[in-house]
NUMILO-526919 format. One line per field, with one value per residue: x, y, z of N, C-alpha, C in turn; residue in one letter. Coordinates in steps of 0.2 Angstrom, whole numbers, padded with zeros to 4 digits. Example, Ala and Ser with C-alpha at 12.3 -4.5 7.8 and 13.67 -1.06 7.14 Angstrom:
% residues 2
n.X = [0066/0064];
n.Y = [-0028/-0011];
n.Z = [0039/0035];
ca.X = [0062/0068];
ca.Y = [-0022/-0005];
ca.Z = [0039/0036];
c.X = [0066/0064];
c.Y = [-0016/0000];
c.Z = [0039/0039];
aa = [a/s];
END
This chain:
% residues 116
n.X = [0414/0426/0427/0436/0438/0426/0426/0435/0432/0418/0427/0431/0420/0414/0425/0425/0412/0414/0425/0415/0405/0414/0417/0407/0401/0411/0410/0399/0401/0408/0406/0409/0408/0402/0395/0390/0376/0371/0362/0351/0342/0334/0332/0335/0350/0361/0368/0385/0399/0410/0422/0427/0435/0430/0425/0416/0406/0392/0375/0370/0357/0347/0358/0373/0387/0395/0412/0415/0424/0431/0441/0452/0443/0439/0429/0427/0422/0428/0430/0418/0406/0397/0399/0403/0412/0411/0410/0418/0430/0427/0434/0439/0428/0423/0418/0405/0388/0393/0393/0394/0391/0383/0373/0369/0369/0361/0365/0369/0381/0381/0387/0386/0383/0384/0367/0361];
n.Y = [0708/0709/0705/0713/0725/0729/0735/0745/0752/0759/0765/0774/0782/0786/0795/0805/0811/0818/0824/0831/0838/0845/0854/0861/0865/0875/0885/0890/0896/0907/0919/0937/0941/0953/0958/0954/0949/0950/0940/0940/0929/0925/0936/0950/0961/0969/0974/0973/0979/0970/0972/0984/0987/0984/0979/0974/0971/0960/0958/0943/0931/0932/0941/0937/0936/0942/0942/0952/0950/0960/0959/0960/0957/0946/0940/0935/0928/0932/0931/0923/0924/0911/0895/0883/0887/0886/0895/0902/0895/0891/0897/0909/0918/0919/0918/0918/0913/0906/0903/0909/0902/0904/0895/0895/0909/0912/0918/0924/0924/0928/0926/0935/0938/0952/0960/0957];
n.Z = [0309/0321/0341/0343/0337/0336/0349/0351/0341/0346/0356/0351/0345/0357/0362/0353/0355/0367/0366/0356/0366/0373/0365/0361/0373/0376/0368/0369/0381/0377/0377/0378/0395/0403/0417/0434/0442/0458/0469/0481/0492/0481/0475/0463/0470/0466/0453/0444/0436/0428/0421/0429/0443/0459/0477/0488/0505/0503/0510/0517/0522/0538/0543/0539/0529/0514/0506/0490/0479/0465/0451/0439/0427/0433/0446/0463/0479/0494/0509/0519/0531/0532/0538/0530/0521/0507/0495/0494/0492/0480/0469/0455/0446/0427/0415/0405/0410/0423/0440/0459/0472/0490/0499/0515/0517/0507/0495/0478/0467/0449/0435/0417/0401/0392/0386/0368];
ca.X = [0419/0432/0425/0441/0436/0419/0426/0441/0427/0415/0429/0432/0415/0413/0430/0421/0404/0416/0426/0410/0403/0416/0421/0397/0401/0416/0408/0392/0404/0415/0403/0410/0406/0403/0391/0390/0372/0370/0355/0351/0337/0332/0331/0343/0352/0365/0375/0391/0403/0417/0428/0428/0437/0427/0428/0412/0402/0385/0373/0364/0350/0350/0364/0376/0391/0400/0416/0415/0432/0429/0448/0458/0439/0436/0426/0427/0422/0438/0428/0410/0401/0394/0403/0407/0415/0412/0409/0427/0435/0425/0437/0437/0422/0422/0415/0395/0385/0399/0389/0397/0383/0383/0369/0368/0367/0358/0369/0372/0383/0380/0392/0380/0386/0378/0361/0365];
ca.Y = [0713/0705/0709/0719/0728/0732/0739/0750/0758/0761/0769/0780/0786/0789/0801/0810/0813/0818/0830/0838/0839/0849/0860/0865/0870/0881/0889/0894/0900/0911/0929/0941/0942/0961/0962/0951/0949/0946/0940/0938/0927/0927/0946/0955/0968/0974/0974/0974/0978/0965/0978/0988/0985/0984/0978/0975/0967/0957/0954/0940/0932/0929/0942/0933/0941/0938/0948/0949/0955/0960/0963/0961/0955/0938/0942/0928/0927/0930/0927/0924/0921/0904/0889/0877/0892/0884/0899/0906/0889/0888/0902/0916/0915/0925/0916/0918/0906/0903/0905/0907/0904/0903/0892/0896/0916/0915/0924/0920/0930/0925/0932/0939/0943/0959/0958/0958];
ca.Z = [0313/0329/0346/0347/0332/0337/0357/0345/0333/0353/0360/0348/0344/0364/0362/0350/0359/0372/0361/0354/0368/0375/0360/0361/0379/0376/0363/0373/0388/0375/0373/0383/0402/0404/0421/0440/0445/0464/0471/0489/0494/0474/0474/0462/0474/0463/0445/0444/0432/0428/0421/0433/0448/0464/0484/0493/0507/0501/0518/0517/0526/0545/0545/0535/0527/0509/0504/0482/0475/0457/0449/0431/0424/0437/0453/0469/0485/0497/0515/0521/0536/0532/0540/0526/0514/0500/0490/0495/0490/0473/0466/0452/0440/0423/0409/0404/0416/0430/0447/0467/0476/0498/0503/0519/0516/0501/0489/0471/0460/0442/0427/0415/0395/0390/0379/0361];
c.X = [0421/0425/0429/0439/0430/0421/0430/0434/0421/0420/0430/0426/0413/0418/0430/0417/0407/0418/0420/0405/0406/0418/0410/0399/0406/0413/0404/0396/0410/0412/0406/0408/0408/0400/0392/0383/0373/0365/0356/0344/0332/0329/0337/0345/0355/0368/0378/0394/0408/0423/0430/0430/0432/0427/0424/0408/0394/0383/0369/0359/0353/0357/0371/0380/0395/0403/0416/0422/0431/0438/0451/0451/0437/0432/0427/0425/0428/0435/0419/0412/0399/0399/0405/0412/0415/0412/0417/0431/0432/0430/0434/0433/0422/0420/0404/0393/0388/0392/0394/0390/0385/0376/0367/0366/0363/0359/0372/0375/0384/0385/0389/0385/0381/0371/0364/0360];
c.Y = [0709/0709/0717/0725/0735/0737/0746/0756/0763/0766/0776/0785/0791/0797/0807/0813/0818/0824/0837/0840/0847/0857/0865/0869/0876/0887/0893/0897/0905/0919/0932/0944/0951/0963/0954/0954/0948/0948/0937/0935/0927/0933/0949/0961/0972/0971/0974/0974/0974/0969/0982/0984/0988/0977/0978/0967/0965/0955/0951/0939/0930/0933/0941/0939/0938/0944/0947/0954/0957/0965/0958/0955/0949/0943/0932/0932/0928/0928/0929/0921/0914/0898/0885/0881/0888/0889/0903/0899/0888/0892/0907/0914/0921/0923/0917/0913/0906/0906/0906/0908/0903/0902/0895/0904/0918/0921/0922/0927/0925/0931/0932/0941/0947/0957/0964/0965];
c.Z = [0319/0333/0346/0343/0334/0345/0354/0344/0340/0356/0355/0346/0353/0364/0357/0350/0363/0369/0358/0357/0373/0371/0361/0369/0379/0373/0367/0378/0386/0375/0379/0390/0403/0414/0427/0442/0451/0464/0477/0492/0488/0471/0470/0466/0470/0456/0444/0437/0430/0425/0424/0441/0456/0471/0486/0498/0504/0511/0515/0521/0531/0550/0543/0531/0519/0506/0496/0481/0466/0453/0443/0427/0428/0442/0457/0475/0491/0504/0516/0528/0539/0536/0537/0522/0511/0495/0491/0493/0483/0467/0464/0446/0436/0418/0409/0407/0421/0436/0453/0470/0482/0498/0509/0521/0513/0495/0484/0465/0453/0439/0422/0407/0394/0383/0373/0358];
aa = [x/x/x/x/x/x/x/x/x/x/x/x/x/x/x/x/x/x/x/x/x/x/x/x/x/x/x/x/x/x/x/x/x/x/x/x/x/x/x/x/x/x/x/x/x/x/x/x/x/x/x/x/x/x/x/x/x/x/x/x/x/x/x/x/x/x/x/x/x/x/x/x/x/x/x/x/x/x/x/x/x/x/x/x/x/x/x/x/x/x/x/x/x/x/x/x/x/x/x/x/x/x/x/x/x/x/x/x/x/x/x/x/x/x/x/x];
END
């Protein structure tokens, strides 16, 4: 077999790894996102429903504030406290596993599918 042969037959197996690696993750982030844990300081505070529409403050630690918007089944972060906002620039999370976390407050809302 040519070099060229042999680089051809490597790429393609790569864009394959690559493919089924993507098609395993979709799969596992497709079950139904029913619920929004948040934890504050690794404490669960509350469980939210993702169907249901809801609007509230999270206080983190030190005083620390995060607004969660939970609307048409996403929830996000619209403003916090913290100084980098990164959790308000991460966007809208609604698949099983997705996270917003804020560091600095110590607040993590995880997207939760309901137990089977």
């Amino acid at each position: 077999m040519t070099k060229k042969k042999r680089e051809l037959v490597l790429i393609l197996v790569l864009l394959l790894a690559a493919a089924a690696g993507f098609l395993v993750n979709q799969a596992m982030h497709k079950k139904p996102a029913a619920q929004v844990e948040i934890t504050v300081d690794g404490k669960l505070v509350r469980t939210l429903d993702l169907n249901q529409d809801a609007d509230l403050i999270i206080d983190g630690v030190n005083g620390g504030t995060n607004h969660l918007i939970i609307q048409d089944g996403t929830a996000w972060i619209s403003e916090a406290s913290c100084p980098d906002k990164v959790c308000v620039h991460q966007g809208k999370v609604s698949l099983n596993g997705e996270l917003i976390v804020c560091l600095p407050n110590r607040v993590i809302a995880k997207i939760v599918a309901p137990e089977p």
